[in-house]
C-alpha positions as YAML, in Angstrom:
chain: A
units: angstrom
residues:
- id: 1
  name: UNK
  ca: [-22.04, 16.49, -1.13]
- id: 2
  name: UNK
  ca: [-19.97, 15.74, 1.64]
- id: 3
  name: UNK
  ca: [-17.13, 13.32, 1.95]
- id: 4
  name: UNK
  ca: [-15.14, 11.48, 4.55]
- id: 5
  name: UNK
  ca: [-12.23, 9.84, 3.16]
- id: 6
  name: UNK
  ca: [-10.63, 7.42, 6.31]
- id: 7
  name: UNK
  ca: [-7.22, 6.99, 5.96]
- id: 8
  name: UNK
  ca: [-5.17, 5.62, 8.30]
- id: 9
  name: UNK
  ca: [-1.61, 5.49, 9.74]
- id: 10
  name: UNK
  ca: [0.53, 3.23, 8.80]
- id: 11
  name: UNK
  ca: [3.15, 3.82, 11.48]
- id: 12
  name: UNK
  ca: [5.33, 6.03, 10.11]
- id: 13
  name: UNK
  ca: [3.12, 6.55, 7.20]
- id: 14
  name: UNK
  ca: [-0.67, 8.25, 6.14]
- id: 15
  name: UNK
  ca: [-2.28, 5.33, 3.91]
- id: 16
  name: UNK
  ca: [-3.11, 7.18, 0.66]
- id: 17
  name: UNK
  ca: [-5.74, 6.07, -1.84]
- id: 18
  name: UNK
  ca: [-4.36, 6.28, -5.17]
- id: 19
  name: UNK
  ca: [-5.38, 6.15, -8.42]
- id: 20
  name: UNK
  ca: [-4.26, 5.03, -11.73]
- id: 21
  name: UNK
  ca: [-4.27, 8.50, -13.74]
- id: 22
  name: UNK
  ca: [-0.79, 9.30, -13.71]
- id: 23
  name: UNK
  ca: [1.53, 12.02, -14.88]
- id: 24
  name: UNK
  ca: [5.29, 10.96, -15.99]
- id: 25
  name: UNK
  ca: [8.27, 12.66, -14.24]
- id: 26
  name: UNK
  ca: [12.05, 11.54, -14.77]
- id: 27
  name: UNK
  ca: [14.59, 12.01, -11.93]
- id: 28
  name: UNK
  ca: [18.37, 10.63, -11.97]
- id: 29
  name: UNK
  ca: [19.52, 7.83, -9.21]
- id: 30
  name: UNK
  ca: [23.49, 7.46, -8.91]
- id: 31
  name: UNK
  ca: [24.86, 4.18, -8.49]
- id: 32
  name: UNK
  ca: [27.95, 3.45, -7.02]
- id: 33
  name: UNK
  ca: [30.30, 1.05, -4.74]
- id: 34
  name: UNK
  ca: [31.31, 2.11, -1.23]
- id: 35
  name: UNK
  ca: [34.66, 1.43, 0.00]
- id: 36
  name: UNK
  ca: [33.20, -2.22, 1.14]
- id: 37
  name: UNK
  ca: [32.30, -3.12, -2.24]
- id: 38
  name: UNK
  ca: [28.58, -2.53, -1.61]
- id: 39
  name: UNK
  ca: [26.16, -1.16, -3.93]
- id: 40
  name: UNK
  ca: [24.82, 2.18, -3.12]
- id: 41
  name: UNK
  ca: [21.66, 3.89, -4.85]
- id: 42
  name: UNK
  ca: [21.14, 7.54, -3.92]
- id: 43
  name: UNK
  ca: [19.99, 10.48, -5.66]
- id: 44
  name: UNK
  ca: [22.73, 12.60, -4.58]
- id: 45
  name: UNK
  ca: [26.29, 11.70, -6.34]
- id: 46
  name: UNK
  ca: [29.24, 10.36, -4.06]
- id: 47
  name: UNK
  ca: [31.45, 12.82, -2.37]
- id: 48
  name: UNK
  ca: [34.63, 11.00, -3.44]
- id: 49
  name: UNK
  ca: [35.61, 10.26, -7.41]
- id: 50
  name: UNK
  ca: [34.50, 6.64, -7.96]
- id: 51
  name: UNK
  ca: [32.71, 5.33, -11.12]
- id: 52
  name: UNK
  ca: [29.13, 6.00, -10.84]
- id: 53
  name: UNK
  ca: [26.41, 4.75, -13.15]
- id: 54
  name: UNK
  ca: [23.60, 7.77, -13.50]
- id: 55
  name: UNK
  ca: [19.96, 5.36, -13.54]
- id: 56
  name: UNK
  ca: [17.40, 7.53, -14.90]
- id: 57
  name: UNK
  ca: [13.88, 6.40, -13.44]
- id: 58
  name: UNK
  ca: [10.65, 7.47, -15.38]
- id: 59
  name: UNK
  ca: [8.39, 7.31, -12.53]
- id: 60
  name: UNK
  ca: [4.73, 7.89, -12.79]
- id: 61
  name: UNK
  ca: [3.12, 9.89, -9.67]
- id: 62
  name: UNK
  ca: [-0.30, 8.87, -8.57]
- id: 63
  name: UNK
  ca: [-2.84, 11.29, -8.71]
- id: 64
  name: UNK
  ca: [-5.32, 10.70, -6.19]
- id: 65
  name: UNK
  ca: [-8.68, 10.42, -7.08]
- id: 66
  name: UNK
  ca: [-12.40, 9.32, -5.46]
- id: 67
  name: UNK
  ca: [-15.77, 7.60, -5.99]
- id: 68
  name: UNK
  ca: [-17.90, 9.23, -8.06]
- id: 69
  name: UNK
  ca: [-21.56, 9.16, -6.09]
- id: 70
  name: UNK
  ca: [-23.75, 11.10, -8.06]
- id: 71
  name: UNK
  ca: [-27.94, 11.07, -8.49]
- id: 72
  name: UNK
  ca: [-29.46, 10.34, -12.10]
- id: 73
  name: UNK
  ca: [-32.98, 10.95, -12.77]
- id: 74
  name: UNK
  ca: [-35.28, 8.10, -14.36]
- id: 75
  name: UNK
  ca: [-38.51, 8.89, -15.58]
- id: 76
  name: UNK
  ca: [-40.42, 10.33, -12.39]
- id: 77
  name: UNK
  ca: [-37.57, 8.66, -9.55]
- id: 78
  name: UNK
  ca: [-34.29, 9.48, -8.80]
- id: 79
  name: UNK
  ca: [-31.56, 6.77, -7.85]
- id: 80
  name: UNK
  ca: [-28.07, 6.90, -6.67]
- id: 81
  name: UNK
  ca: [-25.13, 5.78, -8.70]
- id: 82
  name: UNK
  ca: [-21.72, 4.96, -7.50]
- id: 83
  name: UNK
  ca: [-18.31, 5.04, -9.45]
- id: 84
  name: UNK
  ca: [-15.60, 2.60, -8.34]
- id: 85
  name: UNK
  ca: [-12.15, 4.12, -10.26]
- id: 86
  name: UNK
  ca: [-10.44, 1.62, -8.07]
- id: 87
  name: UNK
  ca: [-8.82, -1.80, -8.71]
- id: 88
  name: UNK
  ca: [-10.18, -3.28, -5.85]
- id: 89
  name: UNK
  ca: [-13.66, -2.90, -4.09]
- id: 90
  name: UNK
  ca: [-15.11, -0.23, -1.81]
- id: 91
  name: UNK
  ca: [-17.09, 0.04, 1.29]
- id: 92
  name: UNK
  ca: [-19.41, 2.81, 1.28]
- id: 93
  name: UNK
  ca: [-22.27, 4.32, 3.16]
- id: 94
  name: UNK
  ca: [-25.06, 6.71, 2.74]
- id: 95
  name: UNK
  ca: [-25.98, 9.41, 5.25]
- id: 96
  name: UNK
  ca: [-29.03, 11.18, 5.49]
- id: 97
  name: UNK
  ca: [-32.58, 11.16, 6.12]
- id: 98
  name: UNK
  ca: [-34.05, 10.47, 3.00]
- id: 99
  name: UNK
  ca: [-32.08, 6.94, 2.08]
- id: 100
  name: UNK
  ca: [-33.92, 3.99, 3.47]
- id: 101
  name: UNK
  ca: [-32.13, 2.16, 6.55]
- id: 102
  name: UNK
  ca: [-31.72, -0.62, 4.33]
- id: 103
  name: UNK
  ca: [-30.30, 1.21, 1.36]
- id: 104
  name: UNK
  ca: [-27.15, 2.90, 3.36]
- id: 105
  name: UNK
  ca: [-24.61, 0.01, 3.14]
- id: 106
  name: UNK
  ca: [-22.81, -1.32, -0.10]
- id: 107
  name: UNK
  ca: [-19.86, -2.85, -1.59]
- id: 108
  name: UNK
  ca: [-19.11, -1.77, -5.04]
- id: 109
  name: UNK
  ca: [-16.36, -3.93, -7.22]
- id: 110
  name: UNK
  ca: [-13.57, -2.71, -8.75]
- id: 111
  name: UNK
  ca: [-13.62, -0.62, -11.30]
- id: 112
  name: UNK
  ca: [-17.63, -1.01, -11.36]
- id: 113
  name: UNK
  ca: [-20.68, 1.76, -11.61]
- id: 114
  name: UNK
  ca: [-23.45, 0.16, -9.71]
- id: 115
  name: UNK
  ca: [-26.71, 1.91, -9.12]
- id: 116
  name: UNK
  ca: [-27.02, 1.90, -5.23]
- id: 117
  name: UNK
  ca: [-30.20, 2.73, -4.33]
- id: 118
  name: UNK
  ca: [-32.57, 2.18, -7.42]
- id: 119
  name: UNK
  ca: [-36.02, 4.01, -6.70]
- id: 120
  name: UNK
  ca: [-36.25, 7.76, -4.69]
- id: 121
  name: UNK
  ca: [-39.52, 9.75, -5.13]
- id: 122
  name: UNK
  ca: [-37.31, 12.89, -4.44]
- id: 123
  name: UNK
  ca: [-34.26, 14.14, -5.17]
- id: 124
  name: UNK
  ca: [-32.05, 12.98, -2.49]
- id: 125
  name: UNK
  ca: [-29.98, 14.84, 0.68]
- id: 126
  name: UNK
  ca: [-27.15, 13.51, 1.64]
- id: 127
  name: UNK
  ca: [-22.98, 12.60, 2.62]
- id: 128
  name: UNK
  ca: [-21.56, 9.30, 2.00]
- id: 129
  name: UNK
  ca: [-18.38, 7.88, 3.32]
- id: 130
  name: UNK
  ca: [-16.22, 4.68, 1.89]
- id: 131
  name: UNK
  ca: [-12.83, 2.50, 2.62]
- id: 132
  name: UNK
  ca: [-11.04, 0.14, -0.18]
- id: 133
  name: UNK
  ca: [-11.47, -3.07, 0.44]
- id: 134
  name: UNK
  ca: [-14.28, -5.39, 1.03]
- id: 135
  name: UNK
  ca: [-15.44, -6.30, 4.83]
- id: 136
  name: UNK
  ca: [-16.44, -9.52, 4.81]
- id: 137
  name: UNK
  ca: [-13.01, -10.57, 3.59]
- id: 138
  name: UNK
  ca: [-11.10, -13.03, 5.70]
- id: 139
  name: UNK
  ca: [-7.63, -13.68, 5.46]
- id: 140
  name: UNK
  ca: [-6.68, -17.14, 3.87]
- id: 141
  name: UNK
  ca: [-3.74, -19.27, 5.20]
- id: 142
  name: UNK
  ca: [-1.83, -18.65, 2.53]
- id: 143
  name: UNK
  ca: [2.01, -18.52, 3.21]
- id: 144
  name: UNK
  ca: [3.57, -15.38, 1.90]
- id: 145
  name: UNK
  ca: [7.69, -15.22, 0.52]
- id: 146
  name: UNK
  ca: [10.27, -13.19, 1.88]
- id: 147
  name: UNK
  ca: [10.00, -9.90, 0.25]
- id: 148
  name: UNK
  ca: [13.33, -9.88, -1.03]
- id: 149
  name: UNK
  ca: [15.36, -12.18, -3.46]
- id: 150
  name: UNK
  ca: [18.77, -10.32, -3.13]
- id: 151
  name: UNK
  ca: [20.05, -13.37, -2.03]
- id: 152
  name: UNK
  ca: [21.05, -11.77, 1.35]
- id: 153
  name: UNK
  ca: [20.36, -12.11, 4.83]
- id: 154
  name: UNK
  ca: [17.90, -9.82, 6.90]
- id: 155
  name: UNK
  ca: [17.14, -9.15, 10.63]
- id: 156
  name: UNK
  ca: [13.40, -8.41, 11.77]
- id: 157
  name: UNK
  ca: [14.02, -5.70, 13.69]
- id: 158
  name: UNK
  ca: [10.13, -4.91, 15.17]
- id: 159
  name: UNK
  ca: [7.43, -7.36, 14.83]
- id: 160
  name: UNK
  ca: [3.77, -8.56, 15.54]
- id: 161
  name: UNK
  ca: [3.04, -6.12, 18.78]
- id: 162
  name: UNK
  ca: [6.27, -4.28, 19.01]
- id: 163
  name: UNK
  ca: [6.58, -2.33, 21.70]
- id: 164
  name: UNK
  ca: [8.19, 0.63, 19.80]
- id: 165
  name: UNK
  ca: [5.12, 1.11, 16.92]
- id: 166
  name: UNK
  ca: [3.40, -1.96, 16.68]
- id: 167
  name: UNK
  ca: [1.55, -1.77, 19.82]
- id: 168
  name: UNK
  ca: [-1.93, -1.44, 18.33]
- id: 169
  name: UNK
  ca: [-3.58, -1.59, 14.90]
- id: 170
  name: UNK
  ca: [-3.62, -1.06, 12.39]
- id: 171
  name: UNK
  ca: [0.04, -1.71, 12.63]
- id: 172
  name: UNK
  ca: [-0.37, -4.65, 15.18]
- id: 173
  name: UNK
  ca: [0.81, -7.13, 13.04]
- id: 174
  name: UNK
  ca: [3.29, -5.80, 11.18]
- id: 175
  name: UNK
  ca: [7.16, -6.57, 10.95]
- id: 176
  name: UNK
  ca: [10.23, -4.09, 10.27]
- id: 177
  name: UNK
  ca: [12.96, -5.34, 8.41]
- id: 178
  name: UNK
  ca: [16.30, -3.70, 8.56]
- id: 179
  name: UNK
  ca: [17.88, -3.43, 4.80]
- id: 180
  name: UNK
  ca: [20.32, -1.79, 2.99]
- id: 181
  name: UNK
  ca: [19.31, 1.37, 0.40]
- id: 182
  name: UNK
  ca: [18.61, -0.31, -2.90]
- id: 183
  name: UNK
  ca: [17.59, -3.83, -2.26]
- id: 184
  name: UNK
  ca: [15.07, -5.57, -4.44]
- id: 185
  name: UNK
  ca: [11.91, -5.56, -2.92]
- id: 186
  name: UNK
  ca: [9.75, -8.63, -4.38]
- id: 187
  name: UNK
  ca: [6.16, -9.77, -4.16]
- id: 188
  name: UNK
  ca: [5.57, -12.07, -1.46]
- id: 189
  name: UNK
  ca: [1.96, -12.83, -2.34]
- id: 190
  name: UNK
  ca: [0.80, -12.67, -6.10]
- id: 191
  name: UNK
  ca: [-1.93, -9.81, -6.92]
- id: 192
  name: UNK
  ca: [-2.74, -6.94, -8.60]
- id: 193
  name: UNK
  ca: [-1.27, -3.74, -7.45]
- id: 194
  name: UNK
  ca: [-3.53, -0.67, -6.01]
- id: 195
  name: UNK
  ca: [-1.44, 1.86, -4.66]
- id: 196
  name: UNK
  ca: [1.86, 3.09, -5.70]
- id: 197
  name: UNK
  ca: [3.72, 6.22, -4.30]
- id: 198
  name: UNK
  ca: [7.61, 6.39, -4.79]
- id: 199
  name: UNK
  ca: [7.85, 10.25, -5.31]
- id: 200
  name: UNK
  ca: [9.67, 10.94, -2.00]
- id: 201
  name: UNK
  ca: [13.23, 11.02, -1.06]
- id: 202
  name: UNK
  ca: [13.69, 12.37, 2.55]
- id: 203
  name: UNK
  ca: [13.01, 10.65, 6.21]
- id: 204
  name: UNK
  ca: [12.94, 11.83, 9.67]
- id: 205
  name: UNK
  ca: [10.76, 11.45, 12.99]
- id: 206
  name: UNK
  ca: [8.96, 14.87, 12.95]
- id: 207
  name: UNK
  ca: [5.00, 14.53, 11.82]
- id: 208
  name: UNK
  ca: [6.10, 16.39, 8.69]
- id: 209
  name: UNK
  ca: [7.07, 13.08, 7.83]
- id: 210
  name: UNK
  ca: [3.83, 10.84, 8.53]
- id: 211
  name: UNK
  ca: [2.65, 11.23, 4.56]
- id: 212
  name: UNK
  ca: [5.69, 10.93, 3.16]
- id: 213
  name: UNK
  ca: [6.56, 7.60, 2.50]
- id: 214
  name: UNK
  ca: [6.71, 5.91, -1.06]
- id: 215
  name: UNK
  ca: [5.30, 1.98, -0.68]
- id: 216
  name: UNK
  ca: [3.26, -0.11, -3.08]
- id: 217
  name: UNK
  ca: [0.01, -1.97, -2.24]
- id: 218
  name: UNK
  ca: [-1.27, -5.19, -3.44]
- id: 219
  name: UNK
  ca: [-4.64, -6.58, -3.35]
- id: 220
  name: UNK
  ca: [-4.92, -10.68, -3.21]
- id: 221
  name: UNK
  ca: [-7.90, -12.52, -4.16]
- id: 222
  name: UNK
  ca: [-8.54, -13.20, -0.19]
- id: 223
  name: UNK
  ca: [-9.67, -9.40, -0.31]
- id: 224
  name: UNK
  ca: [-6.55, -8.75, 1.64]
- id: 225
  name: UNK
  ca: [-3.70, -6.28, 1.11]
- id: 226
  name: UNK
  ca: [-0.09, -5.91, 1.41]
- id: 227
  name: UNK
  ca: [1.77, -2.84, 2.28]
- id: 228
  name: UNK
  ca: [5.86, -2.68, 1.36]
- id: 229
  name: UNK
  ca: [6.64, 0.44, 2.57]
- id: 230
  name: UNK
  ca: [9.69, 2.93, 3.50]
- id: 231
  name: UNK
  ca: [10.59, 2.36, -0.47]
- id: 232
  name: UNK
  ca: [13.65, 3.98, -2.53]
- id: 233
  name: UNK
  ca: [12.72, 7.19, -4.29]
- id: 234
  name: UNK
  ca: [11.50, 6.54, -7.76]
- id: 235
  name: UNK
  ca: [12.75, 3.33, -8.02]
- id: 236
  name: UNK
  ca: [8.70, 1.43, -8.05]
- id: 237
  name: UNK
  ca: [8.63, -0.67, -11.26]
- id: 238
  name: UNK
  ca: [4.97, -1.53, -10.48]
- id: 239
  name: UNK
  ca: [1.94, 0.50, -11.51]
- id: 240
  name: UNK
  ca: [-1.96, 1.03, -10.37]
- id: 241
  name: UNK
  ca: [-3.73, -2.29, -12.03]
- id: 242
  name: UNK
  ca: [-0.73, -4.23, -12.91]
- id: 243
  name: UNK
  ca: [-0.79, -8.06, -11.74]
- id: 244
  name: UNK
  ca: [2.02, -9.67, -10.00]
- id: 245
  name: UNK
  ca: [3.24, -12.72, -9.33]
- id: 246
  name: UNK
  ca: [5.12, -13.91, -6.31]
- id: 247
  name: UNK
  ca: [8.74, -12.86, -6.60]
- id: 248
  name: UNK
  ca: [8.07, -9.96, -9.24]
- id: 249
  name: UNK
  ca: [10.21, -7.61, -8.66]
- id: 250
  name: UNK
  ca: [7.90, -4.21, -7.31]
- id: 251
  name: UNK
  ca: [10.85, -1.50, -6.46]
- id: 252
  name: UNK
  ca: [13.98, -0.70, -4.15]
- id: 253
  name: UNK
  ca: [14.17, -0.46, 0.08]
- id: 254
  name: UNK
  ca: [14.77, 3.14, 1.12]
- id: 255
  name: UNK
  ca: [14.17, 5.19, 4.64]
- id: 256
  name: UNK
  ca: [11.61, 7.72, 3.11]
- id: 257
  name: UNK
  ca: [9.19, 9.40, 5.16]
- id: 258
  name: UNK
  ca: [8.86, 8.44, 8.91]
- id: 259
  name: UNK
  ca: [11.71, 6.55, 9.60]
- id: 260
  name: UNK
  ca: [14.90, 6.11, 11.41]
- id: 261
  name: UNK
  ca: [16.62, 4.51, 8.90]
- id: 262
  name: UNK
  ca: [16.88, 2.03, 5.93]
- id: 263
  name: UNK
  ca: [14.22, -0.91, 6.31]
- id: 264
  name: UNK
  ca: [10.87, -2.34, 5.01]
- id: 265
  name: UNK
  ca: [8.03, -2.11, 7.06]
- id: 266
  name: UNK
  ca: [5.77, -5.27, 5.54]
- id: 267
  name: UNK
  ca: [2.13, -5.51, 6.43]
- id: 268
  name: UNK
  ca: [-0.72, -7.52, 5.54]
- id: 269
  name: UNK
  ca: [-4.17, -5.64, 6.25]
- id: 270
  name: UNK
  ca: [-7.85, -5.62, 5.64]
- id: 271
  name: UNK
  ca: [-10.99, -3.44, 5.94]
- id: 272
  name: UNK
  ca: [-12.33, -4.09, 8.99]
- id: 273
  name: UNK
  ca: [-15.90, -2.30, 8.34]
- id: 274
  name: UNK
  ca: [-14.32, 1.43, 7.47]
- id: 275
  name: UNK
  ca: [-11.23, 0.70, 9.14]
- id: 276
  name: UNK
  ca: [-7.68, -1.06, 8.20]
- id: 277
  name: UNK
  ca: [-6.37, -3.95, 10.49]
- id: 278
  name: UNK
  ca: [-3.62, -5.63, 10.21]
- id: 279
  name: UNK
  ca: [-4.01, -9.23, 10.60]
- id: 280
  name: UNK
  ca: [-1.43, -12.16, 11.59]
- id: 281
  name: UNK
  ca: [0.50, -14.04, 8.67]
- id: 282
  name: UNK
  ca: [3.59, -16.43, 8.02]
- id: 283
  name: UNK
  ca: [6.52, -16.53, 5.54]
- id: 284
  name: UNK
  ca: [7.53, -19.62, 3.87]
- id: 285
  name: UNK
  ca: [10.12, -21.16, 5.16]
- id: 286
  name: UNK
  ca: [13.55, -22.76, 3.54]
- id: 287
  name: UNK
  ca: [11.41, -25.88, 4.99]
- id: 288
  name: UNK
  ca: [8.03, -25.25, 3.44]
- id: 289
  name: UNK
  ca: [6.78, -24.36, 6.55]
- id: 290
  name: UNK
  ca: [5.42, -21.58, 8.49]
- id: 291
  name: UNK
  ca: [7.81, -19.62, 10.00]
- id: 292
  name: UNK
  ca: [5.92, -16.50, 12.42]
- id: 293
  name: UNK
  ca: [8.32, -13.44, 12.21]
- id: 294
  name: UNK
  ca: [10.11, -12.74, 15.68]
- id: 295
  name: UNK
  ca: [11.97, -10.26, 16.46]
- id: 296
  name: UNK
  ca: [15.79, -11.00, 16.01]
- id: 297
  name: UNK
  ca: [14.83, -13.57, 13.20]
- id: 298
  name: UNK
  ca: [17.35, -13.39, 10.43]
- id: 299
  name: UNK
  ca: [15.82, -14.31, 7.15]
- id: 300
  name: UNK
  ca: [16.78, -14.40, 3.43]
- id: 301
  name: UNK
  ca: [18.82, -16.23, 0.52]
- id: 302
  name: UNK
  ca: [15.87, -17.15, -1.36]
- id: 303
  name: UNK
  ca: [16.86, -17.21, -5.27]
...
């Protein structure tokens, strides 16, 4: 069979599809103060003699895995059966000649094996292609929280239709916000996580770089997901099919992959029939309101 997997770029970043079979690694994280008093996390120890704390993190690295779409025979017919491994729904499609028009198109849940098309006389031909997430989602007008609750202040550096990378989707509506090495990155909408990558520890602007970046994705139950990404080498504390609330701590802010330096690049997409866009939302603010990110905005000091 043949497959098309679409991914997409998530500015700086190749959108992975990630699974929750994982191996366990262990790599060492020094934590210091700089001359300013500020916490540093890096995994490289300080050049000068200051007292260090050595975090070990026991990380666990996605292994990527896929659908299972497979044909079972029944009596004198053949169906099609598809495989969700996922903790959140799928889009997929049949190609070929001998699936009925009507027959091509499906959603299968989470987690679910759901017998496509039921009835074939003969054994079928044919290349599918799918997308996480659900297409007839709509986004909800929930508010989300400031993804941090270090108790700091933050500038948005780049947001909806920034002119540097946010141009066009599916990165549209996305903001950038400039932060130190090491801050707490928290859930600003409650969910259940479905992609976690934080195996990375480099940055730069070359294309090398596009794949490179360690995030974490959550689903919510509007069918929507959010992407914190740019995160802090093995520092996730989140893994594939655990539920969070808002404010639960889900890692650290880093510059991995495709980045000019430390930040969090926050997005809130969904599949837009076998593509990801990125759709407009609001933080709540100090007033309960709904505050639209702008660039220059400084926001933060939520407990």
């Amino acid at each position: 069979m043949l497959m098309n997997n679409f991914s997409f770029l998530l500015v700086a970043l190749i959108y992975l599809l990630c699974s929750n079979i994982t191996t366990v690694q262990g790599s060492t994280v020094y934590k210091y103060k700089d001359e300013n008093g500020n916490w540093v996390f890096s995994d490289k120890p300080p050049e000068q003699e200051v007292e260090t704390q050595e975090l070990t993190f026991k990380h666990q690295v996605n292994i990527d895995i896929k659908p299972s779409v497979y044909v079972a025979k029944n009596q004198s017919y053949y169906a099609i059966v598809v495989k969700n491994p996922f903790h959140a729904p799928i889009e997929i499609e049949l190609l070929g000649d001998s699936i009925p028009n009507n027959e091509r198109h499906h959603v299968v849940k989470a987690q679910a094996t759901t017998v496509v098309v039921p009835k074939l006389t003969h054994h079928p031909a044919f290349s599918y292609r799918w997308l996480q997430g659900d297409p007839k989602a709509k986004h909800d007008d929930s508010l989300y929280k400031f993804p941090s609750s270090s108790g700091r202040e933050f500038l948005i550096t780049q947001s909806f239709n920034g002119r540097f990378s946010h141009s066009k989707q599916p990165n549209q509506y996305a903001v950038d916000i400039a932060m130190p090495v090491g801050t707490s990155i928290n859930a600003a909408r409650a969910g259940i996580v479905v992609g976690v990558k934080d195996d990375y520890h480099m940055s730069g602007k070359s294309q090398y770089f596009l794949d490179k970046a360690n995030y974490v994705q959550v689903l919510h139950n509007d069918g929507t997901f959010a992407v914190y990404a740019h995160l802090l080498q093995d520092t996730a504390v989140v893994n594939v099919g655990d539920r969070v609330s808002v404010g639960d701590k889900l890692g650290r802010s880093g510059s991995s992959g495709y980045s000019t330096g430390p930040h969090l690049h926050f997005v809130i997409r969904k599949n837009a029939g076998f593509k990801f866009t990125s759709v407009p939302f609001a933080f709540l603010g100090q007033d309960e309101q709904a505050v639209t990110p702008k660039r220059g905005m400084v926001f933060g000091k939520q407990g």
